[in-house]
VOBA-1610 file (N, C-alpha, C; in pm, whole numbers, padded with zeros to 5 digits, always signed):
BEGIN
Unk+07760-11587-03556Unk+07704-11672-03659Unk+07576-11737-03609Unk+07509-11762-03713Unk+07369-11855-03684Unk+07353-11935-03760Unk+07292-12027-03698Unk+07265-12172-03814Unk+07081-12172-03823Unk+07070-12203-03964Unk+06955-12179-04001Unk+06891-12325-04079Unk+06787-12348-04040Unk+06726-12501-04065Unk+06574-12470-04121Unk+06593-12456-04302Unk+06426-12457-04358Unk+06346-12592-04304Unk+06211-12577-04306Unk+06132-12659-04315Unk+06007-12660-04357Unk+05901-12708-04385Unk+05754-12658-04487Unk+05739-12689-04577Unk+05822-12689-04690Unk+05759-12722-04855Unk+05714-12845-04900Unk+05684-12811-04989Unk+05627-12966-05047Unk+05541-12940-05156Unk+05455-13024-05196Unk+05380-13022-05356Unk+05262-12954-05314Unk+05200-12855-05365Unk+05069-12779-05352Unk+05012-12780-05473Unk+04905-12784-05498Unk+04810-12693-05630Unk+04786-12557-05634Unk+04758-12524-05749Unk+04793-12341-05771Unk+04657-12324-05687Unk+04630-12189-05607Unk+04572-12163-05533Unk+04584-12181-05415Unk+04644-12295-05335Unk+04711-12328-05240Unk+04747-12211-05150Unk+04792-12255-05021Unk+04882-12210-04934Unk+05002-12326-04860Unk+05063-12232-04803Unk+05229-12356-04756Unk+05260-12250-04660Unk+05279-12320-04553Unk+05364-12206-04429Unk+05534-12294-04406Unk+05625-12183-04462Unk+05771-12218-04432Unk+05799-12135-04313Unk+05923-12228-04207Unk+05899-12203-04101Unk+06089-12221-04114Unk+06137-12131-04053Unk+06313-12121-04036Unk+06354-12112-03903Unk+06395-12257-03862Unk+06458-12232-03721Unk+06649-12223-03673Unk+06667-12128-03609Unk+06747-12057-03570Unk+06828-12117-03434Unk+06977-12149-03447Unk+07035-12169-03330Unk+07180-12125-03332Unk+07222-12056-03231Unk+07352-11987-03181Unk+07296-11864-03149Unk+07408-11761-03185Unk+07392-11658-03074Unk+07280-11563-03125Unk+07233-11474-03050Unk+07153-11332-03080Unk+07102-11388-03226Unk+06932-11446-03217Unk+06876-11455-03330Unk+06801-11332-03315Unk+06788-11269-03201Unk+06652-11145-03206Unk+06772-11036-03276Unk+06896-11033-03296Unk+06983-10882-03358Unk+06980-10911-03513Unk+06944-11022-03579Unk+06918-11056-03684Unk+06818-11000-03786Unk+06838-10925-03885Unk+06731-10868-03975Unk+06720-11062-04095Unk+06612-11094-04086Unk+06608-11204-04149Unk+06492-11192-04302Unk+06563-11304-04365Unk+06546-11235-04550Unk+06452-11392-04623Unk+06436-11413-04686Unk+06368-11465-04775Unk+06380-11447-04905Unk+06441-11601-04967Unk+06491-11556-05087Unk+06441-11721-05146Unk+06448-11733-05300Unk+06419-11857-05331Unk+06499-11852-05478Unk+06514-11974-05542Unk+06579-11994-05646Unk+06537-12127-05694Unk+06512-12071-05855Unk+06432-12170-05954Unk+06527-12249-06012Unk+06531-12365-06128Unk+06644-12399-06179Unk+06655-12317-06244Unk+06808-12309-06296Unk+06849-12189-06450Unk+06837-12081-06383Unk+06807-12043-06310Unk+06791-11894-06236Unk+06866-11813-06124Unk+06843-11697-06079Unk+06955-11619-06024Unk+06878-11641-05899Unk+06932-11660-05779Unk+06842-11688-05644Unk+06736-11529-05616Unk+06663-11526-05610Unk+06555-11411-05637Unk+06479-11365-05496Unk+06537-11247-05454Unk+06484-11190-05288Unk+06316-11214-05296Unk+06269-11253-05197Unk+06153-11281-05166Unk+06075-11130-05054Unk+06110-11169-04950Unk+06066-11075-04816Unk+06181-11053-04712Unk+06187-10990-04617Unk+06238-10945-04511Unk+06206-10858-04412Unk+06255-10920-04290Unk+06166-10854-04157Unk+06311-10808-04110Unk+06258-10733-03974Unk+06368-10649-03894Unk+06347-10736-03797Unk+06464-10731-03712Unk+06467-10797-03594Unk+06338-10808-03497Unk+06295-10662-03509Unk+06212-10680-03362Unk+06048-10649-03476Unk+06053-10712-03562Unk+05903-10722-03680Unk+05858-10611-03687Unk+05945-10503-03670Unk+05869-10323-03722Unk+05854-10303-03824Unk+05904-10367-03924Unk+05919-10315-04049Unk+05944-10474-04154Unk+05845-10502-04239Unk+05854-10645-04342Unk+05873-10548-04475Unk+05935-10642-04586Unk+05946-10572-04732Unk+05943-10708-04801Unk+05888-10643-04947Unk+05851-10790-05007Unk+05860-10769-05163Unk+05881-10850-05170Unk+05909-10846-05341Unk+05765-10844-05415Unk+05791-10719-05500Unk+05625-10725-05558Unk+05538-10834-05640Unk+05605-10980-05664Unk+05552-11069-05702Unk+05502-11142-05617Unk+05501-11093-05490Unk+05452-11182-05383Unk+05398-11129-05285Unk+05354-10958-05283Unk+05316-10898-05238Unk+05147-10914-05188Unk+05108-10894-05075Unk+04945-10909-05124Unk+04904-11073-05109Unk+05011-11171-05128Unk+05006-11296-05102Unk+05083-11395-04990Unk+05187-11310-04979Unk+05319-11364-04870Unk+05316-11268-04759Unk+05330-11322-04630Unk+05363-11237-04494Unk+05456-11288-04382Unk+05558-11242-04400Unk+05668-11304-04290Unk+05654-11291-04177Unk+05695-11309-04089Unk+05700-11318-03959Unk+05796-11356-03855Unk+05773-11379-03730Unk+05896-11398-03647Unk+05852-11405-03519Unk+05915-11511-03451Unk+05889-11535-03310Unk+06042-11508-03239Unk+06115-11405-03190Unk+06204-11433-03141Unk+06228-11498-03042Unk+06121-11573-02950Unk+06107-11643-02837Unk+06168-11817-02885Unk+06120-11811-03032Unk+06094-11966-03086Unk+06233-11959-03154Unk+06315-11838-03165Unk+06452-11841-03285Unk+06378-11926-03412Unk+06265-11814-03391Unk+06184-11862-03607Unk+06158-11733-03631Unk+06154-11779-03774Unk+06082-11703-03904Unk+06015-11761-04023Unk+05879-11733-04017Unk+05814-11780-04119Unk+05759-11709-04195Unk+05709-11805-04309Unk+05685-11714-04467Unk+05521-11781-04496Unk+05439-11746-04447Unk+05294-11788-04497Unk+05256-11766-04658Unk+05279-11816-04685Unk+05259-11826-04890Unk+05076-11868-04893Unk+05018-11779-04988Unk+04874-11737-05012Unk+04872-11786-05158Unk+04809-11822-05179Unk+04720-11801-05317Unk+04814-11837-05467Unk+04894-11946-05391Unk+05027-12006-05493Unk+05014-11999-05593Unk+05091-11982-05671Unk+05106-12006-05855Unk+05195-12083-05921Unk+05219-12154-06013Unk+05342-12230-06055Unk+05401-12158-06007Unk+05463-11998-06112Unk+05567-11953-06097Unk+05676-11933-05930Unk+05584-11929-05887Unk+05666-11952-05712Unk+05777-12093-05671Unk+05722-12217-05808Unk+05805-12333-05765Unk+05915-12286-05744Unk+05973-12322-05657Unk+06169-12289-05640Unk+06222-12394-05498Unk+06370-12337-05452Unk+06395-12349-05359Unk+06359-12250-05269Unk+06329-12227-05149Unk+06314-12097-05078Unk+06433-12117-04936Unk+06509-11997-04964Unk+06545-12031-04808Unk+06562-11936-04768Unk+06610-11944-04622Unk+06591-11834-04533Unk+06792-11785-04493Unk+06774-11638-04435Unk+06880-11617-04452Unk+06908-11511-04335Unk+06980-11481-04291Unk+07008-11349-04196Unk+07134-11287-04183Unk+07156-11149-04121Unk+07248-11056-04110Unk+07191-10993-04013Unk+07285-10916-03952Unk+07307-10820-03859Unk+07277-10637-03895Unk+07370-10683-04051Unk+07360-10524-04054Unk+07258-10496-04190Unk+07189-10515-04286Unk+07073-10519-04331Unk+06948-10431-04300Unk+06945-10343-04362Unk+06860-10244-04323Unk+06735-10328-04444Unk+06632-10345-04350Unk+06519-10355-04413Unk+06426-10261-04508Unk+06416-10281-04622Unk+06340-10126-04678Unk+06462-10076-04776Unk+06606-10116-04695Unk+06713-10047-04743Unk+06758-10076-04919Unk+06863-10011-04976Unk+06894-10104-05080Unk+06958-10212-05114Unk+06989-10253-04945Unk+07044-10396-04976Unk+06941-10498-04909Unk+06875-10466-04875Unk+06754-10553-04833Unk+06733-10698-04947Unk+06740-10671-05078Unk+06661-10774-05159Unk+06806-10812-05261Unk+06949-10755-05177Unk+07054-10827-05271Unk+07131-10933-05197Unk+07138-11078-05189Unk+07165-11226-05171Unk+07319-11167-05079Unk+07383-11115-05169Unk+07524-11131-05130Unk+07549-11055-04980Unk+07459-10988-04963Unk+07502-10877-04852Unk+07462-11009-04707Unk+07362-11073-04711Unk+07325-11190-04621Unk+07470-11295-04606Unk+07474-11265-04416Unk+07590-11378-04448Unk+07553-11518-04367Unk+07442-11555-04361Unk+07451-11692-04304Unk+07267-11730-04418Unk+07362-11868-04385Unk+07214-11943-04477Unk+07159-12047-04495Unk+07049-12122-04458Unk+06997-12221-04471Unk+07055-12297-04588Unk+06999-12455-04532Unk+06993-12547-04682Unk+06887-12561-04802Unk+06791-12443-04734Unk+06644-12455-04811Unk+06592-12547-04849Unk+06450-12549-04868Unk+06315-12601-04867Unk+06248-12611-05019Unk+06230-12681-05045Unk+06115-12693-05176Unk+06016-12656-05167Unk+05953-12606-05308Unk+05838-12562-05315Unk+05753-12571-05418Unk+05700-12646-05477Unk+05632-12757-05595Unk+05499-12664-05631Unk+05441-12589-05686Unk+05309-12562-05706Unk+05300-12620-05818Unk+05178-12694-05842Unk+05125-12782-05977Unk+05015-12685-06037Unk+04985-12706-06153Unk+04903-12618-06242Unk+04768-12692-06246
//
């Protein structure tokens, strides 16, 4: 198991950027494929991005493609989400999430349930 601690959000204006930053403690954070997901009110929590353990391979949800780039320090037990060129629609919660067995790219890459450990997530406010 891993315990996972969002941090970063806060109120931006559209155009903006926000760097969310997920820190990691217990065992083997580098065997971890780690995910990015966020959830609006009224809404279904909605996959964001995901990296592979050792950052060979990121996948991203095409609404955020081109604007979002994850990352990972396994030295620091982090992962962060550099958010570009904000829009309302991005307001949500965002949090971060990880698994072991998660194939990045795969078809469970961008489905919530297959992730079994998970932050308390972070806010994320873009104003119009």
């Amino acid at each position: 198991q891993v315990q996972l601690v969002e941090s970063g959000g806060g109120l931006v204006q559209a155009g903006g950027s926000l760097r969310l930053s997920c820190a990691a403690s217990g065992r083997a954070f580098s065997s971890y494929t780690m995910g990015w997901f966020r959830q609006a009110p009224g809404k279904e929590r909605q996959f964001v991005s995901a990296i592979t353990w050792n950052s060979a391979s990121t996948y991203y949800a095409a609404s955020v493609k081109g604007r979002f780039t994850v990352s990972r320090d396994n030295a620091k037990n982090r992962v962060y989400l550099q958010m570009n060129s904000l829009k309302p629609e991005d307001t949500a919660v965002y949090y971060c999430a990880a698994d072991m067995n998660v194939k990045v790219g795969g078809p469970t890459t961008a489905q919530a349930i297959r992730y079994d450990n998970w932050g308390q997530g972070t806010q994320v406010t873009v104003s119009s």
